[in-house]
C-alpha positions in Angstrom: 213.8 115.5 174.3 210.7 116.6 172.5 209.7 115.4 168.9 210.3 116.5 165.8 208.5 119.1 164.7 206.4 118.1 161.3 206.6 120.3 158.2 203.7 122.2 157.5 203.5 121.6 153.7 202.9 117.6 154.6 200.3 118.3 157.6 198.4 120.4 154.6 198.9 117.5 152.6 197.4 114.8 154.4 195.2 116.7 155.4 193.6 117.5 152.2 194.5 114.5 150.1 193.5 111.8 152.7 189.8 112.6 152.5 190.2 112.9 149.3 191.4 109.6 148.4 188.7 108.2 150.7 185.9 109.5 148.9 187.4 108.5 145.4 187.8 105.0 147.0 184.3 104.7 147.6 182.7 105.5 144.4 185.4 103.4 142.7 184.0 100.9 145.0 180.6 101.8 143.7 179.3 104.5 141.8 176.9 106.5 143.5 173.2 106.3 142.7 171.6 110.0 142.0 170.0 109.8 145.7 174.0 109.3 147.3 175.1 112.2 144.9 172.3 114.1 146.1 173.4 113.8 149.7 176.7 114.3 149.2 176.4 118.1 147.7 173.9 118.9 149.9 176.0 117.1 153.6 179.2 118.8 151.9 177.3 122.0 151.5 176.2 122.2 154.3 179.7 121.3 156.3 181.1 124.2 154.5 179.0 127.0 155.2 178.7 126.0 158.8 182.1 125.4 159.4 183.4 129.3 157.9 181.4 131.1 160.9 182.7 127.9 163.2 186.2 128.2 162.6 185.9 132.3 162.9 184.5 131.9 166.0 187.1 129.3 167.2 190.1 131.5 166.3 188.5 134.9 168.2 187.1 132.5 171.1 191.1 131.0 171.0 189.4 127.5 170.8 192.4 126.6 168.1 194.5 129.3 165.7 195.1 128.9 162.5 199.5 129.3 161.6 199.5 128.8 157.7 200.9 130.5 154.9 200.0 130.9 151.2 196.0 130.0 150.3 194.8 131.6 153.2 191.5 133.3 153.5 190.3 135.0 156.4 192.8 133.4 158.4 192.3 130.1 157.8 193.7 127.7 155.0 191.4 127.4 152.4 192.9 123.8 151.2 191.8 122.2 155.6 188.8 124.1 155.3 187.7 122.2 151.6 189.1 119.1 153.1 187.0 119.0 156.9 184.0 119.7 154.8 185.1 116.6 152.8 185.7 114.8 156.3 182.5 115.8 157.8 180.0 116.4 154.5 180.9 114.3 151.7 182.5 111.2 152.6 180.2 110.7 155.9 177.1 110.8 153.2 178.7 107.7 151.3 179.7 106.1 154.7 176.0 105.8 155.3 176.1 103.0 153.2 178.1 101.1 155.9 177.4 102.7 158.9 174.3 104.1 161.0 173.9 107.7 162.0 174.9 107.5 165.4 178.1 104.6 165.5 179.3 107.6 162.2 178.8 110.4 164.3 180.7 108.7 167.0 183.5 107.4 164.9 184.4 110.9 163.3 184.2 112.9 166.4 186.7 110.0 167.4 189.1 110.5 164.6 188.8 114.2 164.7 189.3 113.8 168.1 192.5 112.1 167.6 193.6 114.1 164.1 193.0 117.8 165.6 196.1 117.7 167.8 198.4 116.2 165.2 197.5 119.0 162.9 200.1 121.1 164.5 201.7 123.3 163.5 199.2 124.5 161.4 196.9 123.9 163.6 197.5 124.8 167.5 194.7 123.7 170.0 194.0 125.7 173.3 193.1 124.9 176.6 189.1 124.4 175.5 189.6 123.2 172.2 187.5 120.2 173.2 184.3 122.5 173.7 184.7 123.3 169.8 184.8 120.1 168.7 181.3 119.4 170.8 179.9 122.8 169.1 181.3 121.6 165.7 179.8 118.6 165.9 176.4 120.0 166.7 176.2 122.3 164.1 178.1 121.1 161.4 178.7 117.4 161.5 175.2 115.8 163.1 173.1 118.3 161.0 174.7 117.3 157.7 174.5 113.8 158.2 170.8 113.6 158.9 170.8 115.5 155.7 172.6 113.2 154.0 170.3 110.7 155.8 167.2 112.0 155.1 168.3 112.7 151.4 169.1 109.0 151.0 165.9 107.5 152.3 163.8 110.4 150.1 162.1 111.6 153.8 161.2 114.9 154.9 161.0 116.3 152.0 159.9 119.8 153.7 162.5 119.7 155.6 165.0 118.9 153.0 163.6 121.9 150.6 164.2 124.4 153.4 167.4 123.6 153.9 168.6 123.2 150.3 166.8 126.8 150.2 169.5 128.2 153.7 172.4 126.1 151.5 171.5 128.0 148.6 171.1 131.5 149.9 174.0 131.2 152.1 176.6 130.0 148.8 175.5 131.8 146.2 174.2 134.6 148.3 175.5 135.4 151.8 179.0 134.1 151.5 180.1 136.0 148.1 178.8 139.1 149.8 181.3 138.1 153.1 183.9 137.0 150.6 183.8 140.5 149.0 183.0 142.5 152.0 180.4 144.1 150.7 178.0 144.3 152.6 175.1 147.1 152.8 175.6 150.4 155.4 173.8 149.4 159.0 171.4 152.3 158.0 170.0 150.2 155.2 170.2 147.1 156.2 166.3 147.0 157.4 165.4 147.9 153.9 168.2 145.7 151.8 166.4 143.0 154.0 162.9 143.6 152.9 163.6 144.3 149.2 165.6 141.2 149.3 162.4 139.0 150.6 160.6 140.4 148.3 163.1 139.2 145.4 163.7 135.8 146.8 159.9 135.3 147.2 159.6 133.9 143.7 162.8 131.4 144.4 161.3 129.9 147.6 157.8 129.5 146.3 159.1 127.3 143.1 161.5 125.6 145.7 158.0 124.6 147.8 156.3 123.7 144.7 158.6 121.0 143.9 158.5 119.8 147.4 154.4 119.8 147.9 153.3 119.1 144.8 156.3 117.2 143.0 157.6 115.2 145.3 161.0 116.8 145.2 163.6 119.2 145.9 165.3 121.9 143.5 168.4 119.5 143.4 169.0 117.8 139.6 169.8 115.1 141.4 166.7 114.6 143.9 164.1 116.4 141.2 160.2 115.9 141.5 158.4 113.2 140.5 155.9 114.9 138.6 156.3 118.3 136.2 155.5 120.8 138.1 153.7 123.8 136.1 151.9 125.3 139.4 153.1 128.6 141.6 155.8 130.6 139.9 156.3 127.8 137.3 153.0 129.0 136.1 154.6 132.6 135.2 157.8 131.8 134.4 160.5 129.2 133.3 163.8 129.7 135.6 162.2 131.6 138.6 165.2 130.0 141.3 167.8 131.5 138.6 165.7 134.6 138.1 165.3 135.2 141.6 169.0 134.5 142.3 169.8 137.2 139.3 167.3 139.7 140.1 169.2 139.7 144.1 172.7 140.6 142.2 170.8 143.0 140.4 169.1 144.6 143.8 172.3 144.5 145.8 174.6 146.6 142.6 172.7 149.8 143.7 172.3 148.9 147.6 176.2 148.6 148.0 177.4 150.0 145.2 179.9 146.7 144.4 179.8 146.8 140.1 181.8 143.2 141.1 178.6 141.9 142.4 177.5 142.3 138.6 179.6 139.0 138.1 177.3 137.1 140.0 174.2 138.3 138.3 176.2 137.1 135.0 176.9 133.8 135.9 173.5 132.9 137.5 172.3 134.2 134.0 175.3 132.1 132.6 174.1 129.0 134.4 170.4 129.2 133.9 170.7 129.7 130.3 173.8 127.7 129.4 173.9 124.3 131.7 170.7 124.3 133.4 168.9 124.9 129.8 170.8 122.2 128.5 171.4 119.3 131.5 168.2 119.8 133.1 165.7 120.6 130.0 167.3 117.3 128.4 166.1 115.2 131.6 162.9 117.3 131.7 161.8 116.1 127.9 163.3 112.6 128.7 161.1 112.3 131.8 157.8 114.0 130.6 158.0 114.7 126.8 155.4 115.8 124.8 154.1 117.5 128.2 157.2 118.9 128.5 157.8 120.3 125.3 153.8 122.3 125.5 155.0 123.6 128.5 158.2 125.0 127.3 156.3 126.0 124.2 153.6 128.2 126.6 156.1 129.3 129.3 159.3 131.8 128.6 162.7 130.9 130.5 163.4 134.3 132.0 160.1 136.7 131.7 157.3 135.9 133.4 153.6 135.7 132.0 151.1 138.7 133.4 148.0 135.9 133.6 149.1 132.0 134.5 149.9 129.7 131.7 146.4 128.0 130.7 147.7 125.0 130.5 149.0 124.5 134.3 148.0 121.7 136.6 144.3 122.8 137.6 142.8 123.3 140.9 138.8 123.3 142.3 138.1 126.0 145.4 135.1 124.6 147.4 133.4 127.8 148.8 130.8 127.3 151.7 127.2 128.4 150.5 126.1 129.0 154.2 129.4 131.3 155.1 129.0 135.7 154.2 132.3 135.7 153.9 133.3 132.9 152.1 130.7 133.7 149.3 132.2 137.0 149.1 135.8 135.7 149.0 134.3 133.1 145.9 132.8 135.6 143.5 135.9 138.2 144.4 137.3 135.7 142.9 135.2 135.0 140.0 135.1 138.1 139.2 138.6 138.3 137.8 138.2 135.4 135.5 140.4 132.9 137.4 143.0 130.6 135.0 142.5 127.1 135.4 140.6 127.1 138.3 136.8 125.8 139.0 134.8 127.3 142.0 132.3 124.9 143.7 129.9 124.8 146.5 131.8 123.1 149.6 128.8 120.9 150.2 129.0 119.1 146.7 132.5 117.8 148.1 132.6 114.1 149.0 133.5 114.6 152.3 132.6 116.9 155.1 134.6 120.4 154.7 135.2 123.1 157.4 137.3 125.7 155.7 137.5 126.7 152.4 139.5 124.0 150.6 141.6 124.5 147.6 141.9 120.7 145.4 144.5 119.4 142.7 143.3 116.4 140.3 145.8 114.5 142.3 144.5 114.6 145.4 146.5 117.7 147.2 144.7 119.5 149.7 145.0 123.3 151.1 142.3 124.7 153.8 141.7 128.2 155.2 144.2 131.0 154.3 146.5 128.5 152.1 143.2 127.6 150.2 143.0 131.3 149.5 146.6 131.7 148.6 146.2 128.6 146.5 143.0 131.0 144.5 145.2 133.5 144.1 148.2 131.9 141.9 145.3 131.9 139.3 144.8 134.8 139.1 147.8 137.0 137.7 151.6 137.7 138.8 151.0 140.5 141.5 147.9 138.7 142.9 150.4 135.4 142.7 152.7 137.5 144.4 150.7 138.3 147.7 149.6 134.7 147.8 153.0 133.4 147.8 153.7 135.2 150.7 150.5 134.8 152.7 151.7 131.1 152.2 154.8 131.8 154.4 155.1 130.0 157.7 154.3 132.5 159.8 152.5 134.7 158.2 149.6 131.4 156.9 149.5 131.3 160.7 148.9 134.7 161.4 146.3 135.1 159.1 144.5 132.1 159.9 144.0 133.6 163.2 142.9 136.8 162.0 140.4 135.3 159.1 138.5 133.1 162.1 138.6 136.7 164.5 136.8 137.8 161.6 134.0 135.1 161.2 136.2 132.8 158.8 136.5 130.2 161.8 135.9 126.1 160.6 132.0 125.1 160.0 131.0 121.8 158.6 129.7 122.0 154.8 126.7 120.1 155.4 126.0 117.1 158.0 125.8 113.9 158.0 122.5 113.6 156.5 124.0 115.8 153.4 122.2 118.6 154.6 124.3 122.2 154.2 123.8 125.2 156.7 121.5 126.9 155.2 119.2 124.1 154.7 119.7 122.9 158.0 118.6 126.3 159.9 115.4 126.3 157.3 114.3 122.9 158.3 115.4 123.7 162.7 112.9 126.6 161.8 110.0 124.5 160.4 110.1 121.6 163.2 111.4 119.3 160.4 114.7 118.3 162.0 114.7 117.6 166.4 
């Protein structure tokens, strides 16, 4: 005799409404500080755009099928979808305040272990179902709770910023595009992907702006601790929204979707409406009169040509005794730098061996990144090609090419003060052994 079979409508049910309930329980419990809410978007986020491709892949490698009707997207209900991203994202991020990584990671592959084959029949395992739960897990589940972990503890903040920047592409971006299937011809995708770097650009340098020099990440609730009025914020007001806007713009003509239009709207929507509103009220709470100058100097939506004067400053320490660093200096100097003091390396308190790019508050860039530093004061296309020689990557590359070159590490002066150039005059006179 087997068992009753269980209604679809109350496996959907309890499936969504259960982790639900358990998240609402434990904010009721206790509200979550800004840091929690923090990792909760950004563990939920990230469940949810790895779990779309997962659950694709599970259904074509017959791992488990999907048997649903009504709110169904690409075969797969949309309501168990919302709710495992709950399961694994959201509510694991608050759970963190009770449990370690690893006994939380164990515990819900447990219960999913357990929950999967009740699930039928809206869900129906097969024979290596198991295998996708052990992929799930490492792509979705682990990943987002070291988010979440990371995001609680205020670590990593790199790390954290380059995510939020995959999370953000991938929602606002990537997945519309999917949704809508309307994605470019295979003929232009080399191109769609180039144009597309090039618009982003802006986006990702802000977003590494907030995590080198403030502390922070473009989340409202895990913002810098400092304002940051350096790299793009220099030029422009909104450059995450206008970068997000400008890539509905590009992709209108590259796929010829007027729909995508909509998206270009509503990052325009958000970055004028709520964001002006929510985040410039917390920005003049935090920093005030600062604040306000810097609104005053710096438009929301069109960028400056030449930086704002008023941005955080920098010093480049140029090596007297290195051709090629001179020549990079008064390049440089040449073009009437904004907020930005030039200085020979040796007048530096401590011993340099690149050129070196300074804040006031200690931040340090050497090499090719000291150079790519220069160049944000300079104006929006020379900003431009510094932002990108900044890339991981491409810094790298460079750096290798720059020492090929003769741009390779040299101490400023030794340890009697003495710089290069002094140093060979005196070797030449018998003055030093």
């Amino acid at each position: 005799m087997t068992a009753p079979e269980v209604p679809a409508a109350l496996v959907r049910g309890v499936g969504l409404f259960v982790p639900l309930l358990l998240l609402a329980a434990l904010c009721a419990w206790r509200a979550p500080r800004p840091r929690e809410v923090a990792s909760m978007v950004v563990a939920g986020a990230w469940a949810l755009l790895t779990l779309i491709p997962l659950n694709l892949y599970a259904t074509h490698a017959g791992w488990w099928t999907f048997h649903a009707e009504g709110a169904v997207w690409r075969g797969m209900p949309v309501d168990l979808l919302l709710a495992w991203a709950v399961l694994w994202g959201s509510l694991p991020a608050l759970m963190l305040r009770l449990l370690p990584v690893p006994l939380l990671t164990g515990l819900l592959v447990w219960v999913d272990v357990i929950v999967m084959p009740l699930a039928e029949p809206v869900v129906v395992l097969g024979p290596l179902w198991l295998l996708g739960e052990f992929v799930g897990s490492a792509l979705c589940l682990i990943p987002a709770l070291m988010l979440a972990h990371w995001t609680r503890r205020g670590q990593l903040v790199g790390a954290r910023m380059w995510a939020q920047a995959v999370l953000a592409f991938g929602l606002m971006v990537g997945l519309p595009l999917f949704a809508l299937d309307a994605a470019p011809g295979p003929g232009d995708a080399l191109v769609t992907a180039q144009v597309l770097a090039a618009v982003c650009l802006p986006g990702l340098a802000a977003a590494r702006e907030f995590a080198r020099v403030g502390g922070g990440t473009p989340l409202p609730y895990d913002p810098p601790s400092a304002l940051v009025t350096s790299g793009p914020y220099a030029y422009v007001r909104n450059p995450m929204q206008t970068s997000v806007t400008a890539v509905y713009l590009v992709l209108v003509p590259v796929t010829g979707d007027l729909r995508l239009l909509v998206g270009a709207l509503v990052a325009f929507g958000y970055g004028a409406g709520f964001a002006a509103w929510h985040e410039g009220g917390q920005l003049h709470r935090a920093f005030g009169r600062d604040w306000e100058a810097y609104r005053a100097g710096v438009r929301p939506w069109l960028p400056r040509w030449r930086p704002w004067p008023g941005r955080t400053p920098g010093t480049l320490y140029v090596a007297a005794d290195c051709a090629m660093c001179r020549g990079v200096g008064g390049w440089i100097s040449s073009r009437a730098p904004v907020a930005l003091e030039l200085r020979p390396a040796a007048e530096h308190p401590e011993v340099l061996y690149r050129l070196t790019y300074e804040t006031p508050g200690g931040l340090r860039w050497s090499g090719v990144a000291a150079l790519a530093r220069a160049l944000d004061h300079l104006h929006l296309g020379w900003a431009l090609a510094g932002w990108a020689l900044d890339l991981p990557v491409l810094r790298q590359v460079g750096q290798v090419c720059a020492d090929a070159f003769g741009a390779g590490p040299r101490a400023s002066r030794d340890a009697h003060g003495a710089t290069g150039v002094r140093r060979t005059a005196a070797v030449r006179t018998g003055a030093t052994r």
